[in-house]
N, CA, C and O atoms as a GROMACS GRO file, in nm:
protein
  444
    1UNK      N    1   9.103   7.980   9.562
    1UNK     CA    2   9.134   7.934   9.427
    1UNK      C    3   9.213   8.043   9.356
    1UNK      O    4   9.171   8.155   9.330
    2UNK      N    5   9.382   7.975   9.318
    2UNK     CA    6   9.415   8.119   9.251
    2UNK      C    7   9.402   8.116   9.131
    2UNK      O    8   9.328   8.032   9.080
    3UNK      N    9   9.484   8.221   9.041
    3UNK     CA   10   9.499   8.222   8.888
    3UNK      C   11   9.595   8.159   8.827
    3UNK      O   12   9.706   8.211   8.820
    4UNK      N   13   9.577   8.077   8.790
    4UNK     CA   14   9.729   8.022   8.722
    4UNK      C   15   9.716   8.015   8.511
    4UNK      O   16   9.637   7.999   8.417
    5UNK      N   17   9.896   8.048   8.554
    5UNK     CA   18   9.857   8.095   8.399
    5UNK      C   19   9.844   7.986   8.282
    5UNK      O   20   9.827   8.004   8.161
    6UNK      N   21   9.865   7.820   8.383
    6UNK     CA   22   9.828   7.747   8.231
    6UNK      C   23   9.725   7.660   8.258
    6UNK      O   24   9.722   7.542   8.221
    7UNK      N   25   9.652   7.710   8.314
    7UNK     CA   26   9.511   7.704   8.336
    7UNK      C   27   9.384   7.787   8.213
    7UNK      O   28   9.397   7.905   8.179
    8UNK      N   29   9.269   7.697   8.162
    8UNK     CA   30   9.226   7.792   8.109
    8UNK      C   31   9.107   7.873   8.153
    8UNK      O   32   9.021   7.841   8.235
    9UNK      N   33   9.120   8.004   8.069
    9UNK     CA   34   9.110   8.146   8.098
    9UNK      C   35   8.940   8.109   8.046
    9UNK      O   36   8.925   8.056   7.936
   10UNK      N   37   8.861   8.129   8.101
   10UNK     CA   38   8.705   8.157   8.105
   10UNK      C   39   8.716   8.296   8.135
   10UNK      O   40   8.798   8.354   8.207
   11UNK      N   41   8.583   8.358   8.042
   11UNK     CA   42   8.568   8.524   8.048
   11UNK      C   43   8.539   8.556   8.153
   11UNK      O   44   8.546   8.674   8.188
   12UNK      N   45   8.494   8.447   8.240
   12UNK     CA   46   8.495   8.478   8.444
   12UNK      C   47   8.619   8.555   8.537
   12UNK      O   48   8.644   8.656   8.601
   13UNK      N   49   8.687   8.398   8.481
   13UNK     CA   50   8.838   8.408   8.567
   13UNK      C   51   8.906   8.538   8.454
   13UNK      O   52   8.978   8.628   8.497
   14UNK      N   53   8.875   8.526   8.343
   14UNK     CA   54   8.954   8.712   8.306
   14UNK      C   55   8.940   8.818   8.376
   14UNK      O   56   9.031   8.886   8.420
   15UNK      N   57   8.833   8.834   8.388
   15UNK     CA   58   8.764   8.981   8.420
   15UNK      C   59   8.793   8.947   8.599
   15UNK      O   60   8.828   9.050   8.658
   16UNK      N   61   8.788   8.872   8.652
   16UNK     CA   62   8.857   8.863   8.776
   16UNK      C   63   8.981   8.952   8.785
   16UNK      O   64   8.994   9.066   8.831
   17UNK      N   65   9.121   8.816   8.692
   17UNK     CA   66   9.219   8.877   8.706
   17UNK      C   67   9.221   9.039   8.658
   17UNK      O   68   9.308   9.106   8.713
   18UNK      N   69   9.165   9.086   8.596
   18UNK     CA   70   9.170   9.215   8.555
   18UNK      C   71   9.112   9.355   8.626
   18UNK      O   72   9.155   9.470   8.629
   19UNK      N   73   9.011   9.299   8.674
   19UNK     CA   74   8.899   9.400   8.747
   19UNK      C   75   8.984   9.500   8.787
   19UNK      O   76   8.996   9.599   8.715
   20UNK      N   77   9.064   9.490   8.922
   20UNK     CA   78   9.152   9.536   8.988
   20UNK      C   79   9.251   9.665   8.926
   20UNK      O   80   9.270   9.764   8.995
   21UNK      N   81   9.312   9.652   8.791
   21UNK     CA   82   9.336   9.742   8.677
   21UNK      C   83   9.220   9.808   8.658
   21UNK      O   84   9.240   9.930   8.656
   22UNK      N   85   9.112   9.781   8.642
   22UNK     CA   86   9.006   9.883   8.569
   22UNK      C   87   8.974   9.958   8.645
   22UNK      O   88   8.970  10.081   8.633
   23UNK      N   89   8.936   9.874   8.762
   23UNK     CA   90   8.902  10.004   8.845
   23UNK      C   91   8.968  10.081   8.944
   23UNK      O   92   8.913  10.151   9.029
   24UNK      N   93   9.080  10.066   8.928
   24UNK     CA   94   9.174  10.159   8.961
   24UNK      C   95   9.190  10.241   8.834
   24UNK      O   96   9.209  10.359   8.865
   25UNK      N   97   9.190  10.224   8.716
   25UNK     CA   98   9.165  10.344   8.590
   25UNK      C   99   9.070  10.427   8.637
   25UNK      O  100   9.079  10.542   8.681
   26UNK      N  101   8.972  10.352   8.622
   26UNK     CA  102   8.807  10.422   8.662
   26UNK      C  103   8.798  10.544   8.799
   26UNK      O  104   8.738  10.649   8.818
   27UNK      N  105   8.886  10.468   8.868
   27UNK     CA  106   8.893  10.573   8.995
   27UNK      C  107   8.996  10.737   8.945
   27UNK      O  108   8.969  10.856   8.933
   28UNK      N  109   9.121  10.648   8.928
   28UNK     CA  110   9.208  10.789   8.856
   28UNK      C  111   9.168  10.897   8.784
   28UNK      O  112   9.200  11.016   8.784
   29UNK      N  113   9.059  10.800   8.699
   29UNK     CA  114   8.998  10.912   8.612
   29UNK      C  115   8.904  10.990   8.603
   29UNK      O  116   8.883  11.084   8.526
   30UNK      N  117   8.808  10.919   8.742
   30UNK     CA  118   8.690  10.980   8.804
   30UNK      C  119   8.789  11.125   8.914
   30UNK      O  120   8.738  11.232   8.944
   31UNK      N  121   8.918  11.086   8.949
   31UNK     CA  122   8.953  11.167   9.038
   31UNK      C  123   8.976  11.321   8.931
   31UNK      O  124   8.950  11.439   8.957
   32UNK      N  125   9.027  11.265   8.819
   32UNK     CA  126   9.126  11.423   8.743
   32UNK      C  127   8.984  11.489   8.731
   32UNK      O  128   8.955  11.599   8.779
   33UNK      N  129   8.910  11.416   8.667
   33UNK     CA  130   8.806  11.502   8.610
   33UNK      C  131   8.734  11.598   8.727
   33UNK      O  132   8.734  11.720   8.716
   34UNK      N  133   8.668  11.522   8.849
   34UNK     CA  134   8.687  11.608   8.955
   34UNK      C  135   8.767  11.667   9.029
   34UNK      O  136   8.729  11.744   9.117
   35UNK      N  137   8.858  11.647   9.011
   35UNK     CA  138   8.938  11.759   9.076
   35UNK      C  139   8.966  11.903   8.972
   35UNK      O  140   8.960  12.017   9.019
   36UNK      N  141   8.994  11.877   8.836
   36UNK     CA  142   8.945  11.931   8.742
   36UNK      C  143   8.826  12.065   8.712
   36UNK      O  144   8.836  12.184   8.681
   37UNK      N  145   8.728  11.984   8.736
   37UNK     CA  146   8.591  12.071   8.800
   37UNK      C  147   8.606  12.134   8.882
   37UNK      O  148   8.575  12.250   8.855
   38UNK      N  149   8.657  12.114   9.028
   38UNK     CA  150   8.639  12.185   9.105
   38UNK      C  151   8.733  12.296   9.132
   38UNK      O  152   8.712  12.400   9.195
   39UNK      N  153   8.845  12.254   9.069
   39UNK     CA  154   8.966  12.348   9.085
   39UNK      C  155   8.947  12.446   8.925
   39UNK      O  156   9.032  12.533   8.909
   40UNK      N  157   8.863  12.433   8.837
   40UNK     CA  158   8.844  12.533   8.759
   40UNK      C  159   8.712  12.615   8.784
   40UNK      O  160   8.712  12.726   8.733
   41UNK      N  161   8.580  12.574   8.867
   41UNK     CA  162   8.527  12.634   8.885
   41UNK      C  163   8.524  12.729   9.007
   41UNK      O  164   8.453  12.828   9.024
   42UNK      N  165   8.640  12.663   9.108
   42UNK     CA  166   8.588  12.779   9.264
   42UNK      C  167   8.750  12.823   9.208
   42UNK      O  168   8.766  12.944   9.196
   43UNK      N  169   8.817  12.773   9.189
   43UNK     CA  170   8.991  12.864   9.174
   43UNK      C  171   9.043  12.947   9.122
   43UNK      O  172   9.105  13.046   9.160
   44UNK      N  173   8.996  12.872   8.956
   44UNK     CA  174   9.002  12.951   8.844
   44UNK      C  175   9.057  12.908   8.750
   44UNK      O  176   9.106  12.798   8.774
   45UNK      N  177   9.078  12.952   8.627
   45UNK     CA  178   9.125  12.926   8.499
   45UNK      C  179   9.313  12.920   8.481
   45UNK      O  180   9.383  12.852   8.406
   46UNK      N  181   9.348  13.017   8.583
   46UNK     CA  182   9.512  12.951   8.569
   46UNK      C  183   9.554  12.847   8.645
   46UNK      O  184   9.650  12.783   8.604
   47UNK      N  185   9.494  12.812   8.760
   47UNK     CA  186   9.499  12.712   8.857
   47UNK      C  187   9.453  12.569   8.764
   47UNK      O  188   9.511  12.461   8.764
   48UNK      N  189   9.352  12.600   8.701
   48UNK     CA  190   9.316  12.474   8.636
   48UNK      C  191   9.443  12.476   8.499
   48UNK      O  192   9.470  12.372   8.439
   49UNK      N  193   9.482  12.554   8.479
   49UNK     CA  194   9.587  12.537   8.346
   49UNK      C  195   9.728  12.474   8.399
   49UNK      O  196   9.808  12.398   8.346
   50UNK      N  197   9.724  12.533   8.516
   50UNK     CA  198   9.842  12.442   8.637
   50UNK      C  199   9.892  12.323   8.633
   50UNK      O  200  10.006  12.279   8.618
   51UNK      N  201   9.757  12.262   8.656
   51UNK     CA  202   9.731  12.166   8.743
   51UNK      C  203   9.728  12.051   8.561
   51UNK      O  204   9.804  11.956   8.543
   52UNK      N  205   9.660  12.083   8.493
   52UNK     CA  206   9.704  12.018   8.317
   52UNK      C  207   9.814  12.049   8.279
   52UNK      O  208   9.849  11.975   8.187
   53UNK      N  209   9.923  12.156   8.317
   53UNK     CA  210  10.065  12.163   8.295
   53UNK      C  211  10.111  12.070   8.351
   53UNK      O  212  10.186  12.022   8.265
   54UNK      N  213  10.121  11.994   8.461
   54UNK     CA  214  10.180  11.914   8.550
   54UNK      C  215  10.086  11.774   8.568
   54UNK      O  216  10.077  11.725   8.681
   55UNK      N  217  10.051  11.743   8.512
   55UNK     CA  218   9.966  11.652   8.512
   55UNK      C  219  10.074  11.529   8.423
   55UNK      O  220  10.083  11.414   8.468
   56UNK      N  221  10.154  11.573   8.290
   56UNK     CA  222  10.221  11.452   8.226
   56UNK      C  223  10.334  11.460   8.332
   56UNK      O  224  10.381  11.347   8.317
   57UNK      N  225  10.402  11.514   8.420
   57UNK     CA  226  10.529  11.485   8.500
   57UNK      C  227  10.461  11.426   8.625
   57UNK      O  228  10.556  11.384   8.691
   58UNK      N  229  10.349  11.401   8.692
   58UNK     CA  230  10.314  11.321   8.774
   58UNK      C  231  10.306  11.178   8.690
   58UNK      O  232  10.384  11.097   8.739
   59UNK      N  233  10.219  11.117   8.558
   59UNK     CA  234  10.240  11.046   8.462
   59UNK      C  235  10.399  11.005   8.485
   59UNK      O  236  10.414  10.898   8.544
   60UNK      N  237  10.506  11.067   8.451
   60UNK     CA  238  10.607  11.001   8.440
   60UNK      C  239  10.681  10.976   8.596
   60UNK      O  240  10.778  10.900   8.593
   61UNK      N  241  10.649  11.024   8.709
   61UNK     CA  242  10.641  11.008   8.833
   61UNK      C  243  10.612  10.843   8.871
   61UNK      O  244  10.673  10.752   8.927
   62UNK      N  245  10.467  10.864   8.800
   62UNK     CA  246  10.427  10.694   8.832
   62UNK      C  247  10.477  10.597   8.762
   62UNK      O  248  10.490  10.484   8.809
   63UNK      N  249  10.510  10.628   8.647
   63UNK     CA  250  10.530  10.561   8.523
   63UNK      C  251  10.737  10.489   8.600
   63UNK      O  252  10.781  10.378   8.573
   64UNK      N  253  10.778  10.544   8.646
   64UNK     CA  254  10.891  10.525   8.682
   64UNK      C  255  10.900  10.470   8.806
   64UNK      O  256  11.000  10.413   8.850
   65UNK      N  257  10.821  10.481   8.852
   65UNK     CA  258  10.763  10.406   8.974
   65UNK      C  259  10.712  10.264   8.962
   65UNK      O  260  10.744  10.169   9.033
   66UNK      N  261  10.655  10.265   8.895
   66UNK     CA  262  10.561  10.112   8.820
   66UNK      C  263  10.666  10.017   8.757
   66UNK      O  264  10.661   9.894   8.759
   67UNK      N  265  10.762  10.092   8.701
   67UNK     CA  266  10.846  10.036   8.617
   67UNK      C  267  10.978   9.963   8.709
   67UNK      O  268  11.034   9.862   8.668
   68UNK      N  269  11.009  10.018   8.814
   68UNK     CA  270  11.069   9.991   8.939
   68UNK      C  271  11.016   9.929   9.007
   68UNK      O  272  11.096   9.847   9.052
   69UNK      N  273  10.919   9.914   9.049
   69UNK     CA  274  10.834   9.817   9.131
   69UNK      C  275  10.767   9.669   9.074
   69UNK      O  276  10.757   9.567   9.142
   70UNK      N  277  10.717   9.687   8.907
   70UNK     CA  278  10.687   9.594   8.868
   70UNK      C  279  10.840   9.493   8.811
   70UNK      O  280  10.869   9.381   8.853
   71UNK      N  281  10.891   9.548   8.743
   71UNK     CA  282  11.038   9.500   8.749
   71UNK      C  283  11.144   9.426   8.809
   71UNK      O  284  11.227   9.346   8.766
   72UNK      N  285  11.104   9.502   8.973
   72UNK     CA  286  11.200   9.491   9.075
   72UNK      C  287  11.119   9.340   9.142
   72UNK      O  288  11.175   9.237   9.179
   73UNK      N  289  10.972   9.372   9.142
   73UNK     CA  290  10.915   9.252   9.167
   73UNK      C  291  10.911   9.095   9.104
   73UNK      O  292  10.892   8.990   9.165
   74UNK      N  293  10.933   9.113   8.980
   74UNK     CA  294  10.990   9.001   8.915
   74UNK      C  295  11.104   8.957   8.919
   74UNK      O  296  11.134   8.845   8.959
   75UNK      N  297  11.196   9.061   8.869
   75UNK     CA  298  11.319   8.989   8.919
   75UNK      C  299  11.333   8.896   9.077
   75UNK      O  300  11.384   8.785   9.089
   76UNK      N  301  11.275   8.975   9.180
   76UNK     CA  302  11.312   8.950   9.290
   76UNK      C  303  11.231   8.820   9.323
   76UNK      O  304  11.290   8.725   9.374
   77UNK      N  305  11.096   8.815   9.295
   77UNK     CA  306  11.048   8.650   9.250
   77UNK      C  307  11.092   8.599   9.228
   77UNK      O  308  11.112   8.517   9.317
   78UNK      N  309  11.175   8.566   9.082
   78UNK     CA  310  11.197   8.485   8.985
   78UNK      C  311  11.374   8.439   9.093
   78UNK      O  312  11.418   8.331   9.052
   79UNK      N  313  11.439   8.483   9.176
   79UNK     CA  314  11.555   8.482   9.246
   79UNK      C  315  11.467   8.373   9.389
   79UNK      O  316  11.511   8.267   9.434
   80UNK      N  317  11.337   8.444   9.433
   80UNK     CA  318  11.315   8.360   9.546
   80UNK      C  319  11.307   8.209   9.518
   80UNK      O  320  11.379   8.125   9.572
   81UNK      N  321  11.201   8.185   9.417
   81UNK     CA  322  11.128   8.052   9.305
   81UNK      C  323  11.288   7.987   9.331
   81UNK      O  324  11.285   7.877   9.385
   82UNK      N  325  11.381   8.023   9.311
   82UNK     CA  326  11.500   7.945   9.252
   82UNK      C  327  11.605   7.924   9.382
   82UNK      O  328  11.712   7.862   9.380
   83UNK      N  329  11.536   8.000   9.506
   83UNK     CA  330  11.589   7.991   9.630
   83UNK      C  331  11.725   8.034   9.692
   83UNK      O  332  11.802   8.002   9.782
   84UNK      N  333  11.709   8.124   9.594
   84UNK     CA  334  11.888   8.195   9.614
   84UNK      C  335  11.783   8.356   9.680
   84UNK      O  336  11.729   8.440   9.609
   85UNK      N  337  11.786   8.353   9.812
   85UNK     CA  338  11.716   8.411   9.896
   85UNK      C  339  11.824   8.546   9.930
   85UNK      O  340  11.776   8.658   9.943
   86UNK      N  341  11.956   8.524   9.942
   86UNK     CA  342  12.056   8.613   9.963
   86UNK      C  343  12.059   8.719   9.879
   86UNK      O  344  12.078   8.835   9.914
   87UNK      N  345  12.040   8.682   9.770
   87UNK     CA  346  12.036   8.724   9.619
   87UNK      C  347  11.945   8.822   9.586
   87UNK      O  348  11.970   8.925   9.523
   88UNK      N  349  11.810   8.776   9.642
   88UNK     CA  350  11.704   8.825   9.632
   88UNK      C  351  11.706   8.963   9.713
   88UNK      O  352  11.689   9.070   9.655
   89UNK      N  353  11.728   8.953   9.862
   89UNK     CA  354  11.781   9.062   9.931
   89UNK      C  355  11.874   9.146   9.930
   89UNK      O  356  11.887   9.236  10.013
   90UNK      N  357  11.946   9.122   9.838
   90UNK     CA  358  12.050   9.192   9.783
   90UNK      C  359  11.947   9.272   9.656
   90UNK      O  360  11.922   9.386   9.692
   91UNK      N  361  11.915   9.254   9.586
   91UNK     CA  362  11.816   9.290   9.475
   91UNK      C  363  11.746   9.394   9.504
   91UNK      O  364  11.750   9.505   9.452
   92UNK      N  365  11.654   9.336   9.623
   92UNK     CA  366  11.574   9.429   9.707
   92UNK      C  367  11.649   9.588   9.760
   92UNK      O  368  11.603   9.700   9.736
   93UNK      N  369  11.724   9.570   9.805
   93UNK     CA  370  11.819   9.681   9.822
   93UNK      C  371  11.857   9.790   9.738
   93UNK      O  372  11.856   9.911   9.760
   94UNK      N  373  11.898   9.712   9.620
   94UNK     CA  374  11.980   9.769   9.504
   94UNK      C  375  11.854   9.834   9.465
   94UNK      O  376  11.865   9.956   9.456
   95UNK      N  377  11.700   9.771   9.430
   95UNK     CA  378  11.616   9.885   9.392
   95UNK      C  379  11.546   9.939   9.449
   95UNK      O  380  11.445   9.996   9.406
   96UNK      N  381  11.585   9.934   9.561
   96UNK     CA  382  11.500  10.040   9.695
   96UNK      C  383  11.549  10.162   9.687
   96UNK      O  384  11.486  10.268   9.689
   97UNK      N  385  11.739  10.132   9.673
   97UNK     CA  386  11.847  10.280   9.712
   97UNK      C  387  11.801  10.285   9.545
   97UNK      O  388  11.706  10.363   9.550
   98UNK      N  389  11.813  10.252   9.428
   98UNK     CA  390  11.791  10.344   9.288
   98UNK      C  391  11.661  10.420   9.331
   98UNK      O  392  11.660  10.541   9.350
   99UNK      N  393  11.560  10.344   9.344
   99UNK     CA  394  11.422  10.396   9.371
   99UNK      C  395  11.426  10.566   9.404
   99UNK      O  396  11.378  10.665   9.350
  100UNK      N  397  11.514  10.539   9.524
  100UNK     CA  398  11.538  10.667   9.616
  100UNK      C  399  11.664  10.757   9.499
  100UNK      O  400  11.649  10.879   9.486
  101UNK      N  401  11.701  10.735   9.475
  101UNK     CA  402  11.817  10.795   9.406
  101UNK      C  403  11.734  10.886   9.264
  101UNK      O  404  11.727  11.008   9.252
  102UNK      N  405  11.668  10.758   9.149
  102UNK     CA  406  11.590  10.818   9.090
  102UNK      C  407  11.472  10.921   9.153
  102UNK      O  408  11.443  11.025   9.094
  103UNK      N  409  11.425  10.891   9.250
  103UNK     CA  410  11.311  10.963   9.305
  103UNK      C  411  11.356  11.104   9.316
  103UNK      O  412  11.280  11.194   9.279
  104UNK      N  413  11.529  11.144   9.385
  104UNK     CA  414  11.519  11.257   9.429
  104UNK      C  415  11.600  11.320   9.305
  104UNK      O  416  11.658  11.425   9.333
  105UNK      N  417  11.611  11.284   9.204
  105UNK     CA  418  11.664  11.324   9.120
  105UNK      C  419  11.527  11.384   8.978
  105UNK      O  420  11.522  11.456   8.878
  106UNK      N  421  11.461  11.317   9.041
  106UNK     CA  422  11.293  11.412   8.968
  106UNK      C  423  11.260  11.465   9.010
  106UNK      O  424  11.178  11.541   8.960
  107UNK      N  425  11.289  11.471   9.122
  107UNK     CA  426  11.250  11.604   9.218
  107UNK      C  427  11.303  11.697   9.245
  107UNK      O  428  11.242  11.794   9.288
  108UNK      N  429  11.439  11.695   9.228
  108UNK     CA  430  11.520  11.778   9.199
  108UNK      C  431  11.463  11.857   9.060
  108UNK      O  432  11.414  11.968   9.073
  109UNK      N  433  11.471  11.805   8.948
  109UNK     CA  434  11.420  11.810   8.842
  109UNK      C  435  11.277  11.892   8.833
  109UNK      O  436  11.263  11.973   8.742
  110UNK      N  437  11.196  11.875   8.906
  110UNK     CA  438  11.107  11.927   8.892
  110UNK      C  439  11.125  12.066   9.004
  110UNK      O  440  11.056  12.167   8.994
  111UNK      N  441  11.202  12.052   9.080
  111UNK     CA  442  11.207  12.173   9.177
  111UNK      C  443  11.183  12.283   9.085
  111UNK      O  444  11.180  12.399   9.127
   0.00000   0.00000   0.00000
């Protein structure tokens, strides 16, 4: 049974569609905090100041990532749905090579 969106939404079928977001938050955030801990108590205090220096450029790492992928995924749907399949693979391409292009250009950046 899937989700459809003009279907109505019972606080069941919400928290379904949603779960999946939360606890992937829940995990991320269970991870900083321990890693956090452990890298300020056996490492030390500049290692842990490090690791919170670089913490918003991984943020925009993903954030540009998500934005490319969730993006790239719609468009490239919304091309299949309509069956212009050529189109679509062409799409696919175009944000695979940006993907890569942006990618090494933050990394460059961050070198």
């Amino acid at each position: 049974m899937g989700i459809e969106i003009s279907s109505h939404f019972s606080y069941r079928k919400l928290m379904r569609f949603v779960f999946p977001s939360i606890a992937t938050m829940i995990f991320l955030s269970t991870y900083s905090i321990i890693d956090g801990f452990f890298v300020s108590n056996y490492v030390g205090d500049r290692a842990f100041a490090a690791i919170n220096l670089i913490f918003p450029a991984l943020g925009i790492f993903g954030c540009v990532g998500a934005v490319i992928g969730a993006g790239g995924s719609a468009l490239i749907g919304k091309r299949l749905g309509q069956q212009r399949i050529e189109e679509a693979c062409s799409l696919f391409s175009s944000l695979s090579l940006a993907g890569l292009a942006i990618g090494v250009v933050l990394a460059a950046c961050a070198w």
